[in-house]
C-alpha positions as CSV (number, residue, x, y, z in Angstrom):
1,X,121.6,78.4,82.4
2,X,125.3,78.0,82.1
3,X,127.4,78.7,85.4
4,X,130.8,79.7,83.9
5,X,134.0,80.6,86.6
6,X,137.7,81.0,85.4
7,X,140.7,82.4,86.7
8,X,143.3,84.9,85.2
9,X,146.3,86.2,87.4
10,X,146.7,90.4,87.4
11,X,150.1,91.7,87.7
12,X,151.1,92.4,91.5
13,X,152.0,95.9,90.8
14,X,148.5,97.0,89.3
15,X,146.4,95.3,91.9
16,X,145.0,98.5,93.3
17,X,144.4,100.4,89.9
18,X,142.8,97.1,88.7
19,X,140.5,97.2,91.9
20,X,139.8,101.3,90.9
21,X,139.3,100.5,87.3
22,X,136.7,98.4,87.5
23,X,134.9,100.7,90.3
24,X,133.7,102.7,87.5
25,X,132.9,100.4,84.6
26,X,132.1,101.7,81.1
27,X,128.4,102.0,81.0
28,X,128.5,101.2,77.2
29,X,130.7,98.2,78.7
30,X,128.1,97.0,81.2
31,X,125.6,97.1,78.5
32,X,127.3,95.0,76.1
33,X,128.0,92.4,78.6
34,X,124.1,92.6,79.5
35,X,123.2,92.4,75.5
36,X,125.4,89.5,74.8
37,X,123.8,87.5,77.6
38,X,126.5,87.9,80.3
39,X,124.1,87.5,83.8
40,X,125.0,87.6,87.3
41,X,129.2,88.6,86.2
42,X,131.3,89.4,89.2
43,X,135.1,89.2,89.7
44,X,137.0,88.5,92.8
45,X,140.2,89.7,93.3
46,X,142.7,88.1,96.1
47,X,145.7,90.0,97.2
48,X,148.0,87.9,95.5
49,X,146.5,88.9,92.2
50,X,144.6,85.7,91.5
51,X,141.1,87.1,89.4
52,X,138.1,84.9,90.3
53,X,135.6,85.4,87.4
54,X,131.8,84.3,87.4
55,X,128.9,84.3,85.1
56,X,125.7,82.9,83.6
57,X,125.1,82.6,80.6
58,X,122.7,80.3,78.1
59,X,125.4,79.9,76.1
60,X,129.3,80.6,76.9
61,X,130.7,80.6,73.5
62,X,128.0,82.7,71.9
63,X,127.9,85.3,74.6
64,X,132.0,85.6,74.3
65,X,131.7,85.9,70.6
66,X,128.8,88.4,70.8
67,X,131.0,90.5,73.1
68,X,134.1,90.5,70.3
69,X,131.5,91.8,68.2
70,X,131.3,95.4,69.9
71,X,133.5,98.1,69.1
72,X,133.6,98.8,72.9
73,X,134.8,95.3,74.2
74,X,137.9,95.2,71.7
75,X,138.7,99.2,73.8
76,X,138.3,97.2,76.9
77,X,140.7,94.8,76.0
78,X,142.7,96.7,74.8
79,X,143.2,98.9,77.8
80,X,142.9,96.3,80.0
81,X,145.7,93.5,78.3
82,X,148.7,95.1,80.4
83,X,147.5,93.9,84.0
84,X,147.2,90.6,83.3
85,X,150.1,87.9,83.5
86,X,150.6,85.1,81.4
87,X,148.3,85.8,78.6
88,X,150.7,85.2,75.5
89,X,149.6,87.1,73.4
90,X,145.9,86.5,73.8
91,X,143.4,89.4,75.1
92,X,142.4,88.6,78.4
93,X,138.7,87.8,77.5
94,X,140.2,85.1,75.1
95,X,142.2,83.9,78.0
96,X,139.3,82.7,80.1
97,X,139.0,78.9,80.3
98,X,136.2,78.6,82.0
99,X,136.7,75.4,85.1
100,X,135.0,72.3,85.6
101,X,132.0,72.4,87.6
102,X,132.0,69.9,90.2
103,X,129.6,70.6,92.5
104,X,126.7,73.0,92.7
105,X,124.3,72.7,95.4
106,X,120.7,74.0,93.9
């Protein structure tokens, strides 16, 4: 299994309707990620606006590109673009680089 983290930066001003949006995810949402093989998917959200994301996966490009498959993910983007910073241009799915792992204690 795959341990993928990245970070993204959400706008200052939309920290708090970030946080409420994703108290109530899209159920067709949660069961695309599930489908396409997204496992164990959390965010963490600091006060600054720095977006912690984590997930498993078998494989990380496959289970992005099954996710820009669904009719639902490209509405998620879409609705989601305008908290992000930084993303030139790119939805923010697209704009996850996942981080080297360094450590991982097993």
């Amino acid at each position: 299994m795959q341990r993928v983290c990245f970070l993204l930066k959400v706008r200052s001003d939309r920290l708090d309707e970030y946080r409420s949006r994703h108290a109530e995810v899209w159920p067709d949402m949660q069961s695309a990620l599930s489908s396409a093989g997204w496992h164990n998917y959390s965010l963490f959200l600091a006060d600054d606006g720095l977006l912690v994301g984590y997930l498993e996966t078998e494989d990380f490009d496959k289970a992005r590109a099954a996710m820009d498959a669904t009719e639902v993910n490209a509405r998620w983007q879409q609705e989601m673009s305008g908290f992000f910073e930084e993303l030139n241009g790119v939805a923010p799915d697209a704009a996850m680089v996942p981080l080297s792992e360094v450590f991982h204690l097993a």
